[in-house]
N, C-alpha and C positions, 0 to 999 in steps of 0.2 A: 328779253329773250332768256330762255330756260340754260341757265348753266351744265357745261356737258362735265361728267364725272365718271371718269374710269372703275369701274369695280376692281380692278387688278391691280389698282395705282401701288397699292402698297407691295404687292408680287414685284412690280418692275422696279422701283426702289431698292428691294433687295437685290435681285437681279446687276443694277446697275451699282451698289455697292461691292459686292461678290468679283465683279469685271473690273472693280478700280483694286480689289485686294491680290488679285490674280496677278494685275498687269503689276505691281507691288511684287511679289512673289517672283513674277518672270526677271525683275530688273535685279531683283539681290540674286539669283541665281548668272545672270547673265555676270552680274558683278563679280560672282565669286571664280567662274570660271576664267576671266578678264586675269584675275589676282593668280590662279592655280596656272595660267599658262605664264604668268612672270616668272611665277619663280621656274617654271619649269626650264624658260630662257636663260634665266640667269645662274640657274645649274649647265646648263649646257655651257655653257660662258666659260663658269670655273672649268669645267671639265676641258674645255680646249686648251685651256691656262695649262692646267697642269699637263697635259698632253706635249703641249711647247715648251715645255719646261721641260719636261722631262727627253726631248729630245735634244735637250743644249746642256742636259748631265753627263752626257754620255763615258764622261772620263771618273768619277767616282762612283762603286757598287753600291754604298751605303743612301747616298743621297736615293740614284735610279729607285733604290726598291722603297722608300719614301713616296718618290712622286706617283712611282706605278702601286703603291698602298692607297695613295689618293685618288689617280684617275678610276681603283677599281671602284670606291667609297662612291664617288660620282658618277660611273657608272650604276650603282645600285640607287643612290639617289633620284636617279636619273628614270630609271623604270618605276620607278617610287612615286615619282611624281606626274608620269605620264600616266599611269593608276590612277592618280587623284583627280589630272585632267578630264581623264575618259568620264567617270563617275560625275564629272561639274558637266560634262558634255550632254550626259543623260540627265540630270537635274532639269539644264538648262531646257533640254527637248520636252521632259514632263511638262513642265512651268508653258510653255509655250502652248502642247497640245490643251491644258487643263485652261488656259486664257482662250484659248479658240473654241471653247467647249463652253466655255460663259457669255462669250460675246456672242454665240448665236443664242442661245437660249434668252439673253437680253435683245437682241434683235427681231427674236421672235413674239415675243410679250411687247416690243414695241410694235410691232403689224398686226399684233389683236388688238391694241388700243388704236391705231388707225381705223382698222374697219368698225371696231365699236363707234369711233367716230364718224364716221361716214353713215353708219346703220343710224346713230344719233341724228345727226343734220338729214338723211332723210324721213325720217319721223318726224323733226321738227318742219321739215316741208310739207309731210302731208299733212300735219294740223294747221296749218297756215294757210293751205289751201284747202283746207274743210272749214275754216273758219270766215275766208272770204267768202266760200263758195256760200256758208250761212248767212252772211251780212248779203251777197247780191241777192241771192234769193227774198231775204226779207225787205231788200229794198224793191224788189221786181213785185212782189205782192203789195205792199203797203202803196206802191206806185198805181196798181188795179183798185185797188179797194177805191182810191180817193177819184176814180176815173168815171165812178160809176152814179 
């Protein structure tokens, strides 16, 4: 039987490399956001610290305006980092639209190699059955000839 060969094979190939480098892309992005919202936590964190702290100063001026120099520090911190989040937030959404964007277009090069498939196995049917249809014919005749 006639071996079936994609004409596109190497289109899909790409295609399906392109969709492993995406899904690659989306994961270091998802990672990096993973990591931007840590620290964003653990600013916030400090920032309660000194918040508590600074309510249990209350009796020396010098210290107070220390801790409240730091809660402003982590406050600014603090937007600083929620800045970096939002920005890992839209990475992260790009990465994702840009992998959904690849795995159809490899999804789609896999249902032209299907019906190429199918187009294939029905042509290898029809010569199969033009090729029987040849053998009974020649056997239907050869059958006459020797009858006579």
């Amino acid at each position: 039987m006639a071996k079936f060969a994609y004409r596109m094979q190497s289109i899909l190939d790409i295609k399906e490399k392109m969709e492993g480098q995406a899904k690659i892309a989306y994961g270091v992005a998802n990672a990096k956001l993973m990591d931007e919202q840590g620290k964003l936590q653990q600013i916030m964190i400090r920032k309660a610290g000194y918040e508590s702290q600074a309510r249990n100063l209350v009796n020396g001026t010098i210290k107070i305006k220390e801790c409240k120099r730091a809660v402003d520090t982590m406050k600014t911190m603090q937007r600083s980092q929620m800045m970096n989040v939002h920005v890992a937030e839209k990475n992260v959404e790009a990465a994702r639209l840009k992998l959904n964007e690849v795995m159809m277009e490899r999804k789609t090069h896999e249902k032209l190699k299907e019906q190429a498939f199918e187009v294939f196995k029905q042509e290898m049917q029809y010569a199969e059955n033009k090729e029987i249809d040849e053998l009974v014919s020649y056997t239907y005749h050869e059958g006459m000839t020797e009858t006579r």
